[in-house]
Structure formats: structure tokens, C-alpha cells
C-alpha positions as CSV (number, residue, x, y, z in Angstrom):
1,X,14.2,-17.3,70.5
2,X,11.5,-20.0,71.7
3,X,12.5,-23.7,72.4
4,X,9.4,-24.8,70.0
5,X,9.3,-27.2,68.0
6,X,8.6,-27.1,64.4
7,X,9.7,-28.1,60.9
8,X,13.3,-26.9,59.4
9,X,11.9,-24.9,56.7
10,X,9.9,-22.8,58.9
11,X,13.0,-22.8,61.4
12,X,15.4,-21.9,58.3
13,X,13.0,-19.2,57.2
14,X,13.1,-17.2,60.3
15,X,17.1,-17.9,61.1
16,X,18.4,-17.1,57.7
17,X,16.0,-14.6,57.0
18,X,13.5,-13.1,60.1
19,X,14.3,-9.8,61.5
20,X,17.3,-10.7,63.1
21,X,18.0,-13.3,60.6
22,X,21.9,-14.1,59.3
23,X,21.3,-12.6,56.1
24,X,20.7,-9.3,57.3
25,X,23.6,-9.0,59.0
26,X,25.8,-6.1,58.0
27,X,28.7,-7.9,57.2
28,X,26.9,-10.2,54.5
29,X,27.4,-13.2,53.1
30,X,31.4,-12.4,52.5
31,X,31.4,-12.5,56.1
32,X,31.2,-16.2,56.8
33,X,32.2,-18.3,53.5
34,X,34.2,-17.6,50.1
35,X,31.7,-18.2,46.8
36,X,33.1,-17.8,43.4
37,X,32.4,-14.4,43.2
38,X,34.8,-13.6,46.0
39,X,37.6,-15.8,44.9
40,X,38.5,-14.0,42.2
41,X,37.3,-11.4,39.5
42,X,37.5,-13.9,36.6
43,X,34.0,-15.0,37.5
44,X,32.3,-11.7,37.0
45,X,34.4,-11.5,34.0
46,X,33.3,-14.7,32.7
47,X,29.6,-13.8,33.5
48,X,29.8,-10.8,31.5
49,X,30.6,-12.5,28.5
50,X,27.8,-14.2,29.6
51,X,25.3,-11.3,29.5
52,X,27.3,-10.1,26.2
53,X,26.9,-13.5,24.5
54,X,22.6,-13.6,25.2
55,X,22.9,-10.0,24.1
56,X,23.8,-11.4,20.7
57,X,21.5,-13.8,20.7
58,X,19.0,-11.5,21.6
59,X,20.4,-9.0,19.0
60,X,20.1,-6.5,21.4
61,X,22.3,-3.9,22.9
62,X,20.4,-3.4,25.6
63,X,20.0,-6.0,28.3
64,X,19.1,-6.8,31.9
65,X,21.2,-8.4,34.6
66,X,19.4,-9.7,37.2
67,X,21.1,-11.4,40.3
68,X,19.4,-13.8,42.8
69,X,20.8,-13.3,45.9
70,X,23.0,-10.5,45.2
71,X,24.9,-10.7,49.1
72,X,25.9,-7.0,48.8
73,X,26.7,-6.4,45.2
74,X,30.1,-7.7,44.5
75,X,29.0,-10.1,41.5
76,X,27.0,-7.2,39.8
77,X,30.0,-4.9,40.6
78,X,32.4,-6.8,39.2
79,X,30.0,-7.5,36.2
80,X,29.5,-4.0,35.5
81,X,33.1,-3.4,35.6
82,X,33.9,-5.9,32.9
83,X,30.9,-5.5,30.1
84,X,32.2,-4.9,27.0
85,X,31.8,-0.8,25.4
86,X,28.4,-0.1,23.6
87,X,26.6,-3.2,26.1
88,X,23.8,-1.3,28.0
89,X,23.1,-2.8,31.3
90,X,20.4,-2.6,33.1
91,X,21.2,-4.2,36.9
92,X,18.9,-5.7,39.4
93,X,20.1,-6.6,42.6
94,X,17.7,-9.2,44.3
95,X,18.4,-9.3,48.3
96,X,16.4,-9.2,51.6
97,X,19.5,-6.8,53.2
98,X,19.4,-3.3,52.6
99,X,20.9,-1.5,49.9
100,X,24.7,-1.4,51.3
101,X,26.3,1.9,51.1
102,X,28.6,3.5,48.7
103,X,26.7,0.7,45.6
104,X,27.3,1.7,42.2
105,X,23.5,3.5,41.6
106,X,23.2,1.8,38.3
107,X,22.2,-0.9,40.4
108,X,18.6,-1.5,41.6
109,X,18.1,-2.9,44.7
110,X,15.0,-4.9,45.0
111,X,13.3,-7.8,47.5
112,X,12.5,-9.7,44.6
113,X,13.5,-10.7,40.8
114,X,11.7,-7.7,38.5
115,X,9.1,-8.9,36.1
116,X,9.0,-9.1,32.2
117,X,13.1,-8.2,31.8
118,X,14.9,-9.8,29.4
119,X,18.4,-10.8,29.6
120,X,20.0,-12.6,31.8
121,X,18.8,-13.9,35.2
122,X,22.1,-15.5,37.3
123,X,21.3,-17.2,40.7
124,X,24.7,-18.5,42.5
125,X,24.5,-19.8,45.4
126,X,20.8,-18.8,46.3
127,X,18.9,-22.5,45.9
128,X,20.9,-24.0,48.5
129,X,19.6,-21.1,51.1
130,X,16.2,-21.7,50.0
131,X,14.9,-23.5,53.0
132,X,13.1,-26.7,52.7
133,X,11.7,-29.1,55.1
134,X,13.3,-32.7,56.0
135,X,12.1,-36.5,56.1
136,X,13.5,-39.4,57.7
137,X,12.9,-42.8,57.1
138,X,11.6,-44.6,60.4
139,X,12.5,-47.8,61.7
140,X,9.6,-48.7,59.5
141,X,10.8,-47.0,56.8
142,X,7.7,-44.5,56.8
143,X,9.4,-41.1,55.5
144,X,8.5,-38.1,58.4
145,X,9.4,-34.8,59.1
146,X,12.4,-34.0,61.1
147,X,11.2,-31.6,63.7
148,X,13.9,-28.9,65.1
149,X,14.3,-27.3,68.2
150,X,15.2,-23.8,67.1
151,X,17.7,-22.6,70.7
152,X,19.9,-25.5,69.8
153,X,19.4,-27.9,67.1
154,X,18.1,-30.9,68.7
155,X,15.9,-33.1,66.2
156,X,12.9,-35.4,66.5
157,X,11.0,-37.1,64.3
158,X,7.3,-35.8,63.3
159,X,4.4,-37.1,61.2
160,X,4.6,-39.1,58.1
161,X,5.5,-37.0,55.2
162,X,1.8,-36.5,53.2
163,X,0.9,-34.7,49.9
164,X,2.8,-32.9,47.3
165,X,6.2,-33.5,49.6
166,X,5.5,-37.1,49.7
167,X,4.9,-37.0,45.5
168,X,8.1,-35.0,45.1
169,X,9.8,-37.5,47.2
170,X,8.4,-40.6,46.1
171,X,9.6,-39.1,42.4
172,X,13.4,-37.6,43.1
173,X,14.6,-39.1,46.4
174,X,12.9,-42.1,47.8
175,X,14.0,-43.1,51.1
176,X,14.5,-46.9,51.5
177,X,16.4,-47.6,54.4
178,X,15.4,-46.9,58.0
179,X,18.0,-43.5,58.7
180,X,17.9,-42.3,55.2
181,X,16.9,-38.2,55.1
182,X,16.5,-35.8,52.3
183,X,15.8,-32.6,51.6
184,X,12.6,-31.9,50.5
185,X,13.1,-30.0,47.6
186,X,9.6,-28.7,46.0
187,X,10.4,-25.1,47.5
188,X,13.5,-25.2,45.3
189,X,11.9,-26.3,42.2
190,X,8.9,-23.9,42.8
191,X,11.4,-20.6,43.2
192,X,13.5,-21.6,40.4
193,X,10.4,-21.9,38.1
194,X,9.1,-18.9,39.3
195,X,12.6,-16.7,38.4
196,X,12.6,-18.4,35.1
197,X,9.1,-17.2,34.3
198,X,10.4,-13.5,35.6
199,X,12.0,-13.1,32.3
200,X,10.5,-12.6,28.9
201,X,14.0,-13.6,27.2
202,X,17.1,-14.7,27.8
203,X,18.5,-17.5,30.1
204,X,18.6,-17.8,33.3
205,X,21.6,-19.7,34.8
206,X,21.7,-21.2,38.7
207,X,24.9,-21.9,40.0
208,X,25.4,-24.5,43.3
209,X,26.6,-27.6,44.5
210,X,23.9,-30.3,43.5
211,X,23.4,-33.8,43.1
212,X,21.1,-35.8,40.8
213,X,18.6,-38.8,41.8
214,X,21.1,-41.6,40.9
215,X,24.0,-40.4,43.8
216,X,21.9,-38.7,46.2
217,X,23.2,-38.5,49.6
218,X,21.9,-41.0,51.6
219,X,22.2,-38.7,54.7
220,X,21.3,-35.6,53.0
221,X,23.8,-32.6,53.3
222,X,22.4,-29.9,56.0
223,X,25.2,-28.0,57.3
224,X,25.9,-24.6,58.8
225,X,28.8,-22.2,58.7
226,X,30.1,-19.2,60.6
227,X,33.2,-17.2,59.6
228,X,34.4,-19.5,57.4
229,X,33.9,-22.5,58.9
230,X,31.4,-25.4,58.7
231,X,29.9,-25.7,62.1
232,X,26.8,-27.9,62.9
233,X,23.2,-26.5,61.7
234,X,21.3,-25.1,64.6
235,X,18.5,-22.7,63.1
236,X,19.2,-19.4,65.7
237,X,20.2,-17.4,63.8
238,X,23.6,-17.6,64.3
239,X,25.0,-19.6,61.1
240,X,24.2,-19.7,57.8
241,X,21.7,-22.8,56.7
242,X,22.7,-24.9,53.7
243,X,22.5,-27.7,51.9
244,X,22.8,-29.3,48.6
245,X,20.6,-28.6,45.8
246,X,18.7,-31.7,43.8
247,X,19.2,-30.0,40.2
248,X,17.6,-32.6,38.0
249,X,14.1,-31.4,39.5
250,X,14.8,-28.1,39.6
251,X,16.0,-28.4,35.5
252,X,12.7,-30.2,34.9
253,X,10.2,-27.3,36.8
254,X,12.0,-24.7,34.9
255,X,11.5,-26.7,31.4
256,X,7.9,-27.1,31.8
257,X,7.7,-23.7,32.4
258,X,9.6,-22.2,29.8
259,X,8.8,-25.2,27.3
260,X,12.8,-25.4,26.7
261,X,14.9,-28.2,27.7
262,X,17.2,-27.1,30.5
263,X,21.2,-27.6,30.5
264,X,23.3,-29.1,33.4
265,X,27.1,-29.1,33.4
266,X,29.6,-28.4,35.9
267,X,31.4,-24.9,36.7
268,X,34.8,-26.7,35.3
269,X,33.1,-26.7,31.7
270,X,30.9,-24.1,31.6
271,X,33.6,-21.2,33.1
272,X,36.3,-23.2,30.6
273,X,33.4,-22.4,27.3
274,X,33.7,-18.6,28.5
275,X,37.4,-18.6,28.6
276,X,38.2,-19.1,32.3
277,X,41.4,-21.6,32.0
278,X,43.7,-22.9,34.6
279,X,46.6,-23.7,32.5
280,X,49.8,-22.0,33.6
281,X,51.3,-19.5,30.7
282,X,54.1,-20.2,28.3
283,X,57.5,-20.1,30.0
284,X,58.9,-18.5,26.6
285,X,56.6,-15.5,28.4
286,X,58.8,-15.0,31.4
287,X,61.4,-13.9,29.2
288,X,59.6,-12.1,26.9
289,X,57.3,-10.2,29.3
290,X,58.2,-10.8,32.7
291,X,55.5,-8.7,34.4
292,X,52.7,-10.3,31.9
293,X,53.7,-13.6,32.8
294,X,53.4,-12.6,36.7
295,X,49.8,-11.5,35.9
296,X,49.0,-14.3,33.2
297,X,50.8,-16.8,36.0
298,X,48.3,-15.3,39.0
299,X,45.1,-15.2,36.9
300,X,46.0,-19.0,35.9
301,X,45.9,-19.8,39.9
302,X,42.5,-18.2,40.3
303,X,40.9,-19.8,37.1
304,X,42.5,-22.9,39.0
305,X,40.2,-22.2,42.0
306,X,37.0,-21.7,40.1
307,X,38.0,-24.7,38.2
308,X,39.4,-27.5,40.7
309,X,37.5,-30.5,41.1
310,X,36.4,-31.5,44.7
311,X,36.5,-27.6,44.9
312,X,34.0,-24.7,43.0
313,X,34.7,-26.8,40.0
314,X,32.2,-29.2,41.1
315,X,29.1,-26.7,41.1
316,X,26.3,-27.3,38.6
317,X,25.3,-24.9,36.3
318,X,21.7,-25.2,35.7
319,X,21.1,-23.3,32.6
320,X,17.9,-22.3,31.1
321,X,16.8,-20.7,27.9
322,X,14.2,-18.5,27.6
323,X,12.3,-17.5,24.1
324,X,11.3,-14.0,23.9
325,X,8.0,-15.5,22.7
326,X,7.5,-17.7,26.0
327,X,4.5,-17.0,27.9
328,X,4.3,-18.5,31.1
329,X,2.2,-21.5,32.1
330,X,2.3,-21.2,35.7
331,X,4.5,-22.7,38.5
């Protein structure tokens, strides 16, 4: 590890995923912080009556599942687990780690999304870790890169912010006010609209915590975290490297592409439309079936989880169709 200087995307490439990057550690990404997946197996559940419901409208019984950022498995796992009898699933795990050992071998492991698939494509938590470079407002209020030391964090600032980055700013987070910072987030909106164009059919869904261009943050929302806890960004390595995802562009590059208006909802809704509820079960069923109400009483805590607001209830789900008949434009 140098002490150079140089712009967070490129630092955030190399720490989160270099050689020694975090996301090749062995213990993955269930290591260090608790995603949906992990909090309880409602969510594959609900995602495979996700894949079952573009099966229909596919009128196929035959379909792809292709995860973004696939940590080490557990979503697709869980997924398999759940599809309903007769669905034939074809699973793509989509990871820069190695294959983990002992992986249900109905799963492919590959570096990136597979091409011309249909079904459906399911990113959560995987725009956030897409790196992206920062701006600052000057005293002046001239937007520039924030330039990063990679050993330990410390920031300067850098040029003015030129180009495509000063168009995407300039169109979905202006910086007014000498302090203000964003994430730049063209990186985002290019990778989404490239794993939207991956598939000939079907939808393809991102899941994260987002914000749109009338409450962005004015600080922006870089953070790291280690073993559970958030701890302050410093691009060694050493922590994971995330921040908040502008959805509202990243909904607009994957429309052009696919010539379909995109959807964008919050987990609360869109888990409660595939029959993830919190609501606690009847007391009549206490007396009447004391063990099922136990269960029914302990899945209504974890749908409660994935539900809460100010918790995983608050992710966006950026949803996006796909016509079997699309042919791509081009990102």
C-alpha cells in the first residue's frame, strides 16, 4: 500500500476489489454487515415468487436467476430452496470471490452477469459498492474531485470536475454551497444499464438504500464498515466502501435502454406485494395451534425486520422490465 494520491473510485476499486481487496476475503460479505438476505429466509422466499411470478409472465417454465453480487451464494441458495415444483431454474452467481466450497452445483459461478438470459436479474446491495469518484464544492463553489490518500484516508481537494461527470452532476446533484459533496454516480448508472441490457426478457430488480435529486444528502453518504460496525472510510483495504445510491438516474439509464419505464418503491411495499407481512398472528391461533403460532409469531418478527422503516424497510427497489423483443441500444 502506497501513500499516493488519487481519486476515490480508483482508490475504491483496488480496496474493495484488487488482489487483496475486501471482497475477496474468505469470510465474505456476511462477515462484516447483515443485508436482507441474511436476516431472514423470508427474503429469498419472497424473491422466488419473484422469479415464479416473471415465469408467468414470460409463460415459461424455464427461467434464469441471475444475482449481482452474489457474496457467497446465500440469496441464490435460499432461492433455490423455495422455487415452487415444476419451475426450472437456471442460477448465475455473479462475484469477483471464488466459488466458495460445498455451493449447490446448480449454481454457476461467473465474474460477470451471463449474456442473452431471460428471467430475472436481482442486484441487492451491489450499486452502492460500485465505486464512484467524489466532488466538493470550493470556497468558490467550483465542484472538484476529492483526492484520497489510500494508507489512511486523508482527503484533499483536486481539479475542477470536467466532462461527462460535470454533465451528470450539473443534471442529478448540483452542488451549491461551498462544502457540499456528492457521489458521482455515472459508474452506477452505466453498470446498471449495462446488467439490464444482459437480459433478453424479464426484469431486473436492484435493491439498496437510495435517495432521489429532491433530498439528496448535502454531505453525501461515504462510509465504511468492519465486522458489523460503521467505521470511517479509509480505502486499504481493510473495510468495506459504501455509499448511497442516486436511483432516479440509475431508473432513467436503465429505461433508455430497455425503452420501458422503470419502477421505484421501497422494500416495505414491494416485500408486502409478495406476501412478506409483519403483522403479528391471530391470538385465537395460540390456542388452536400453539406451535404454529410460535412459528407464524417468529416469521412475523423477521418480516418486521425486512419491513421497518428507518431500517431495510427503507431500501429502494429499482425495478425494471424487460420485453423479450428488446434489443439493446447501447449504454
Amino acid at each position: 500500500m502506497t501513500d499516493d494520491w488519487c481519486g476515490w473510485r480508483e482508490a475504491a476499486e483496488t480496496a474493495l476489489y484488487g488482489d487483496e481487496g475486501f471482497y475477496r476475503r474468505p469470510e465474505g460479505p456476511a462477515g462484516h454487515f447483515r443485508t436482507s438476505v441474511h436476516a431472514s429466509a423470508l427474503f429469498a422466499a419472497a424473491v422466488a415468487r419473484l422469479l415464479a411470478g416473471t415465469a408467468r409472465q414470460l409463460d415459461t417454465d424455464e427461467v434464469s436467476l441471475v444475482d449481482v453480487g452474489a457474496g457467497r451464494g446465500e440469496l441464490l441458495t435460499g432461492v433455490l430452496a423455495a422455487a415452487p415444483a415444476g419451475l426450472k431454474v437456471r442460477a448465475y452467481a455473479v462475484e469477483i470471490a471464488g466459488r466458495p466450497p460445498g455451493l449447490d452445483p446448480r449454481i454457476e459461478w461467473c465474474a460477470e452477469p451471463p449474456q442473452g438470459v431471460t428471467g430475472l436479474l436481482f442486484a441487492n446491495e451491489w450499486l452502492d459498492n460500485v465505486p464512484t469518484d467524489i466532488a466538493e464544492a470550493d470556497a468558490d463553489g467550483v465542484a472538484r474531485h476529492v483526492l484520497v490518500r489510500r494508507a489512511d484516508g486523508t482527503e484533499r481537494l483536486g481539479d475542477p470536475v470536467s466532462g461527462a461527470d460535470a454533465e451528470w452532476l450539473r443534471r442529478w446533484w448540483p452542488l451549491t454551497q461551498p462544502g457540499d459533496r456528492a457521489e458521482i454516480g455515472r459508474p452506477r448508472d452505466e453498470a446498471w444499464a449495462r446488467a439490464v441490457t444482459s437480459l433478453a426478457g424479464g426484469l431486473a430488480v436492484a435493491v439498496d438504500y437510495g435517495h432521489v435529486r429532491e433530498a439528496r444528502p448535502p454531505y453525501g453518504t461515504l462510509t465504511g464498515f468492519r465486522a458489523g460496525r460503521e467505521v470511517r472510510p479509509v480505502p486499504d483495504g481493510s473495510c468495506d466502501l459504501t455509499s448511497h445510491v442516486a436511483l432516479d438516474a440509475c431508473a432513467e439509464a436503465g429505461s433508455v435502454v430497455a425503452g420501458v419505464p422503470a419502477e421505484v418503491r421501497d422494500q416495505r411495499a414491494a416485500l408486502r406485494e409478495l406476501g412478506v407481512s409483519g403483522e403479528r398472528p391471530p391470538l385465537s391461533l395460540a390456542s388452536a395451534d400453539p406451535a404454529g403460532y410460535v412459528r407464524a409469531l417468529s416469521a412475523s418478527g423477521e418480516a418486521a425486520e425486512l419491513t421497518a422503516r428507518g431500517g431495510l424497510g427503507d431500501f429502494g427497489w429499482l425495478s425494471q422490465q424487460v420485453r423479450a423483443s428488446f434489443a439493446p441500444s447501447g449504454v
